[in-house]
N, C-alpha and C positions, 0 to 999 in steps of 0.2 A: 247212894255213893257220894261220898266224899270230893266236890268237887276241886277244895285245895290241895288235897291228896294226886288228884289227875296232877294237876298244876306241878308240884314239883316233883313228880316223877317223868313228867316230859321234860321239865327245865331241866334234871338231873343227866335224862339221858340228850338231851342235844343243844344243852348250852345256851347263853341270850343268845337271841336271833338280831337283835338292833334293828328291829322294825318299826318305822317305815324308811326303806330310805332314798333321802333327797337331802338336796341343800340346802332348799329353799321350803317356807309352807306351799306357796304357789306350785310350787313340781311337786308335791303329793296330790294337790288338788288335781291337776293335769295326771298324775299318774293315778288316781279314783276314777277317771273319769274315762279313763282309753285299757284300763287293765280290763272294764267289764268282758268277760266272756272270753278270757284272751289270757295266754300265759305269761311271767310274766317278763320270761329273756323275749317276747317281742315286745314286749310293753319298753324293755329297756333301748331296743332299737330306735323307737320309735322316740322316745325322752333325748334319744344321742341326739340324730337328727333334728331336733329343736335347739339343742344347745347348742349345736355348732351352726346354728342360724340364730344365736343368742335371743333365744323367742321363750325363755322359760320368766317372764316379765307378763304382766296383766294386759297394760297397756298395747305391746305389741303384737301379741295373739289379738286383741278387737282389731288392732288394722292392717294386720296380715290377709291377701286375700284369703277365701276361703278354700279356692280350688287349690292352692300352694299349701294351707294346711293341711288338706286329704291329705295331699301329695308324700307329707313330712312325717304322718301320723299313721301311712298307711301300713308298714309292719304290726301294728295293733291288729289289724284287721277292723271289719265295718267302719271305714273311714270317712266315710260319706254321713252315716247317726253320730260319730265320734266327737268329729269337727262342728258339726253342731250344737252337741251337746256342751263342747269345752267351750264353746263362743258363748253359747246362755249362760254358765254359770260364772265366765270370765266379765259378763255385762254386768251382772247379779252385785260381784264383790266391788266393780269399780264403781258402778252409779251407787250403792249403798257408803260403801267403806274404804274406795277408793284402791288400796290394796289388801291383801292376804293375810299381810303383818297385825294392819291397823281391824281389819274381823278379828283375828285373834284376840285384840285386848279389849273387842268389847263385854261391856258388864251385862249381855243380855241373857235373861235367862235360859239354859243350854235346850230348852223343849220351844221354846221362844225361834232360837237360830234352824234348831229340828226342820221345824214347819215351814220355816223361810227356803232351805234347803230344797225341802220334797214338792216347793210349789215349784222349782223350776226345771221346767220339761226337761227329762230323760233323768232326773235324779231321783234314783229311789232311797227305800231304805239300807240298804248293804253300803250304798257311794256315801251319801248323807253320813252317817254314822263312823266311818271311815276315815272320813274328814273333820269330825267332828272331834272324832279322839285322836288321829295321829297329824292332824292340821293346826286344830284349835284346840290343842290340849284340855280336850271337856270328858269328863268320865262317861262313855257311854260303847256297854261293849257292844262287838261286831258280831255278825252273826250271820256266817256264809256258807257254803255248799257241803263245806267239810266237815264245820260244826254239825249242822241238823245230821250226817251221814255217819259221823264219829257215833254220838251221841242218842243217835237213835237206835245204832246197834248196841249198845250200851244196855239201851230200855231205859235212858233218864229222859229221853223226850218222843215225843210223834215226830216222825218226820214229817208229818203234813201241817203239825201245829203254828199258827201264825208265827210270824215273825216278831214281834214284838212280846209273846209266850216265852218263847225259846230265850230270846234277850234278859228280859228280867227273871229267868231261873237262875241267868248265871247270876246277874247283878244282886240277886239276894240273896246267893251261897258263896260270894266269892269275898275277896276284903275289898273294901271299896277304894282302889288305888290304882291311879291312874297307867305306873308303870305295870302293874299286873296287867290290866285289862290289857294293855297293848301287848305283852311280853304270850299270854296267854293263846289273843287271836294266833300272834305268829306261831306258836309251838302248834296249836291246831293245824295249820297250814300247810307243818312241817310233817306232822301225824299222816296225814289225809293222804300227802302227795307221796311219801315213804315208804307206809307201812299201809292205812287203813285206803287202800285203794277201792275206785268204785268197783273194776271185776279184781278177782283174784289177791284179794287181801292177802296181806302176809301177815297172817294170823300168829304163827307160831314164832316169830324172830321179835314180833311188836311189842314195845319197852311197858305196853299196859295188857300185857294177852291173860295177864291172870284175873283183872275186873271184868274183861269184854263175854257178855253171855255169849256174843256169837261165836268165839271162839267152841264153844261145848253146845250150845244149840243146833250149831250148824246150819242157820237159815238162809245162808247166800246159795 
């Protein structure tokens, strides 16, 4: 299958999505880091609550206490791994690069930043890469719950296949651009939560039910 074919027939049917959004790189970064496992209108409570304690800033998250950031962050949910986790990797950009802006313009190579990423505790591959592409405008697609669940009913991947599999399928069938990759992730996202639900897909309304084997295999 045709993966730029998927591509603009979700874009056809639901328009740019303008993902990721923030105003800041630093508030994507904070919002990679508290959406884990969490939808994402709490993920936005949780971003309000910061900014009206003007804490969407590097600097002020490390000297914010930490029990005040639960506190701030806890419409995310898991507030308690959250807050620690946005403290590690708020340490990570200020002792390296000081801020979010200045990571962005560095010249290091994007597998280089990768691995700097995934060393710091609670960032895995999904948040890393996340940030990599809608933070640090680095070309590296996403590849999350929806993707492997779209895509494996499809039969273009295992859903049990690594993660980094799954990633360069797309990256070596898709055009290597940066607005794609990120326009892509979101229209997946929009697939997943719409149409290709985990129970009770809506098979028959879904703007690709004519590609989807499961549509005619009927495996769910």
């Amino acid at each position: 299958m045709d993966l730029m074919k998927i591509y603009n027939k979700l874009l056809s049917h639901f328009g740019i999505q303008y993902w990721w959004p923030a105003e800041t790189k630093y508030e994507v970064v904070i919002g990679a880091i508290i959406t884990q496992n969490i939808s994402w209108k709490n993920v936005e409570k949780a971003l309000n609550n910061l900014k009206n304690e003007d804490l969407i800033d590097e600097k002020r998250i490390l000297k914010i206490n930490t029990e005040k950031l639960k506190e701030l962050i806890k419409p995310a949910g898991f507030y308690n791994i959250k807050a620690e986790r946005l403290k590690n990797i708020t340490k990570y950009i200020v002792d390296n690069y000081k801020t979010t802006d200045e990571l962005a313009k560095t010249e290091k190579d994007t597998n280089i930043l990768r691995n700097e990423l995934l060393n710091i505790k609670g960032v895995g591959k999904e948040t890393a890469d996340s940030i990599l592409l809608y933070a640090l405008d680095r070309k590296i697609f996403v590849v999350d719950a929806y993707t492997r669940r779209i895509f494996s009913r499809y039969g273009i991947i295992n859903k049990d296949m690594d993660y980094d599999e799954i990633r360069l399928i797309f990256e070596d069938n898709i055009i290597p651009s940066l607005n794609i990759y990120k326009e892509y992730h979101a229209l997946i996202v929009e697939l997943g939560k719409n149409y290709c639900k985990k129970k009770n897909p809506l098979c028959n309304t879904c703007p690709l039910n004519l590609y989807c084997r499961k549509l005619f295999n009927k495996f769910y």
